[in-house]
N, C-alpha and C positions, 0 to 999 in steps of 0.2 A: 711733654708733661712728666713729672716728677713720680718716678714710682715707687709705692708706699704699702708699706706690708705693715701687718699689725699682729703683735704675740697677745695672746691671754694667757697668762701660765704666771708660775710660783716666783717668787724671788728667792738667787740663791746668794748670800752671803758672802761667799769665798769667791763668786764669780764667774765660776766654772761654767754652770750649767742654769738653766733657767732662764729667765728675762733676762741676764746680763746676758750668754751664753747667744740667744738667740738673738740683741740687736747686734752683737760682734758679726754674727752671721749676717744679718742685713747689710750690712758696712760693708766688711769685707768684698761682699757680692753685687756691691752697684747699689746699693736701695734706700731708701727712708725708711727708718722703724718708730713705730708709735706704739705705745703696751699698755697694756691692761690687768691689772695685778692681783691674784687670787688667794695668795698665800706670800705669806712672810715667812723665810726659813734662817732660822740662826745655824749654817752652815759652815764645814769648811773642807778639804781633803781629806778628814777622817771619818768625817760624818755626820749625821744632823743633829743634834742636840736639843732645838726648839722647831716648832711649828705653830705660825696665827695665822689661821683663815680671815682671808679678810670679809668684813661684813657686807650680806649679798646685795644693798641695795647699794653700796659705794660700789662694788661690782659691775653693775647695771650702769650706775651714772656714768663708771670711767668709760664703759662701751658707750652710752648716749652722746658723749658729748666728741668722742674719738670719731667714730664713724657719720656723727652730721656734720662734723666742718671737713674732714681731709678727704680726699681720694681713694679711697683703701682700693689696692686693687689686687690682696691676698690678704686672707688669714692664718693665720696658726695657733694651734691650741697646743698646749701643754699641761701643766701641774694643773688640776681643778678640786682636788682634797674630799671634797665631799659632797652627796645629792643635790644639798639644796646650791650651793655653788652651781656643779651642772645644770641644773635645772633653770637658774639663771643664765646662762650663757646663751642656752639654747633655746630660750625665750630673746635674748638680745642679739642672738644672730636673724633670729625672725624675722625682727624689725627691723632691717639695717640692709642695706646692700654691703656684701664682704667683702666681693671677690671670691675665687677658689679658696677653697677652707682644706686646710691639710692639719689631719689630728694626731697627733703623737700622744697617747693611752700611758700617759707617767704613770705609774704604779712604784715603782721603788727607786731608791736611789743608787749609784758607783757602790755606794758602800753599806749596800743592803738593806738603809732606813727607807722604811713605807712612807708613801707618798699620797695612799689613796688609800680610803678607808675601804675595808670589805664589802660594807655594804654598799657601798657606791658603784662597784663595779657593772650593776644591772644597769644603774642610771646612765652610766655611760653607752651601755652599750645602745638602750630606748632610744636616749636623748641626741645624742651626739651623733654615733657611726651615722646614721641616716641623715646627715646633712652633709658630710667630709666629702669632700672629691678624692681625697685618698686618705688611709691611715693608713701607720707605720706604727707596727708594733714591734720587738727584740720578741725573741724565744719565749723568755718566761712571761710576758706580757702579752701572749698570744695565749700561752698555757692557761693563763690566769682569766680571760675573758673567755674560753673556751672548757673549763673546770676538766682541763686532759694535761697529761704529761707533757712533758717539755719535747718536741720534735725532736731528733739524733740526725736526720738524714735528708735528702735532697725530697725524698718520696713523701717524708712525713711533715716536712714543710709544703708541698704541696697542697698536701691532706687540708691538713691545720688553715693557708690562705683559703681555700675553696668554703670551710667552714665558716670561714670568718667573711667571706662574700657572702653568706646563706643568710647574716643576723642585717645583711642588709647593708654593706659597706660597698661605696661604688666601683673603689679600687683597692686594692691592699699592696703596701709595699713592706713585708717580710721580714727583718733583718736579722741576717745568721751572725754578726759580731758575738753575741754570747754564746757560739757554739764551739767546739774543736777543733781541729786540725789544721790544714798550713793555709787554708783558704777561710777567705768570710767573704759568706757570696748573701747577696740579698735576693729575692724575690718578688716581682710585680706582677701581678695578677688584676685583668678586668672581665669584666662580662663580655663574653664571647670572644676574648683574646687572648690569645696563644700566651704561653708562662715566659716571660722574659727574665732572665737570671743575668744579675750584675755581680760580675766574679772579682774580686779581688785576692791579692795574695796577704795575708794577717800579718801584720806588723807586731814587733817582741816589743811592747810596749804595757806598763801598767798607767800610764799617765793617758786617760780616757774617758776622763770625768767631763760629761755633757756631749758626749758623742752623739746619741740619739736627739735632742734638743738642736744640735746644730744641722744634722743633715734635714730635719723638718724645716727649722725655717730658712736652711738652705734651697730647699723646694717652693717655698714659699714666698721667698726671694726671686725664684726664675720663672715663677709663677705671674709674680707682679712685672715682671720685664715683657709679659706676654707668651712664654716660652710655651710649648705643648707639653700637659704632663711629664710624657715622655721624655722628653730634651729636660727639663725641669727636674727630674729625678737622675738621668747620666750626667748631668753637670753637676749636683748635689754629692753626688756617690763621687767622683773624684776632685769636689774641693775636700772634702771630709776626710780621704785620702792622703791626701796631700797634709792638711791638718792634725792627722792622726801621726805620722812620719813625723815632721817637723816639731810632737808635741814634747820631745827628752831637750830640745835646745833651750826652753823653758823651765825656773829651777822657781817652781812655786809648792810651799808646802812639803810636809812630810807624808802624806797620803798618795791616793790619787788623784793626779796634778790632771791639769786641764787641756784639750788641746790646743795647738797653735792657731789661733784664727785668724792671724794676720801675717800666718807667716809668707806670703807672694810679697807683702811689704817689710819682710824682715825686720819685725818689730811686735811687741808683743802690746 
């Protein structure tokens, strides 16, 4: 049987990141991608310019009519802009058989345009974490659901995943990309399991726009293959790798460019 993931998240313009962003990632990774679209972003490598929420009950229909004819056998969530959006989602994940839901907490863009309204942040946290089989949030989108500073250290990510299992998340997978030094190591964390740390060495790269977007539904992707979390997140963290290395051989835009998602097929 043919295995088929489904994004709900924003559309990004330039391509990078978002619903383009995440069915590259489907593709790339073996899969079917079927989407569901929350936002319209006039985007590009320097930054967002425009934002249309899309209206909630087309929201709704695209999930009705997605999840009763195909197979879904993963979801992933992405951009959802504002309350009543989430609140929608998480009323159409209700009804639906998903598959594992894996929640990427968009909140701001590469290039520092917000992506989620303040007040939404609560919504997410109600509505959403309490259905994901895991989210994956970056540093300041830990910070930002958490109303704490931005973690520095191995100790204070810690902290900060444990916190964010507390609001009721079944897993957390941590990502130190936006942090310092010659490593970017992420974090996975479950209930009553030991802290698994996926170390990587940081690549000199500014071309990283949809990093986050890609290793979700990179998960999400090995999730619908059947894979265990676990195998589903170490296979995610070194395509994403791999993508993030091969994303300077790509000459898109004068901003921050996007990473390679095809680069095992040498071709962008």
């Amino acid at each position: 049987m043919t295995a088929i993931a489904v994004t709900i998240a924003g559309s990004d313009s330039g391509g990078g990141a978002g619903i383009q962003a995440d069915l590259k990632a489907f593709s790339a990774n073996g899969v079917y991608g079927a989407s569901v679209l929350t936002a319209l972003t006039a985007q590009n490598t320097l930054g967002v310019s425009a934002i249309h929420d899309v209206p909630t009950e087309f929201v709704r229909a695209q999930m009705d009519a997605v999840y009763s004819d195909l197979g879904v056998k993963a979801t992933k969530i992405g951009m959802l802009a504002s309350s009543a959006i989430i609140e929608t989602v998480a009323a159409g994940l209700k009804a639906h058989s998903t598959g594992p839901i894996v929640l990427d907490p968009v909140m701001v863009a590469a290039s520092g345009d917000p992506l989620l309204a303040e007040s939404a942040v609560a919504s997410l946290i109600s509505e959403l974490v309490p259905l994901a089989n895991v989210i994956t949030p970056n540093l300041h989108e830990a910070a930002r659901m958490l109303d704490a500073p931005i973690a520095d250290s191995e100790a204070g990510m810690l902290s900060q995943a444990e916190r964010l299992m507390s609001l009721g998340a079944q897993s957390v997978l941590l990502k130190g990309g936006h942090g310092t030094g010659e490593d970017s190591n992420d974090l996975f964390l479950t209930h009553g399991g030991d802290a698994l740390w996926l170390r990587e060495v940081r690549i000199a790269t500014e071309n990283t726009h949809g990093t986050g977007c890609t290793l979700s539904s990179a998960i999400a992707a090995g999730l619908a293959k059947q894979m265990t979390l676990e195998e589903a997140i170490a296979a995610a963290k070194l395509y994403v790798h791999g993508a993030i290395a091969a994303a300077d051989q790509l000459e898109i835009g004068s901003g921050y460019g996007p990473v390679h998602h095809f680069y095992q097929m040498r071709s962008a």
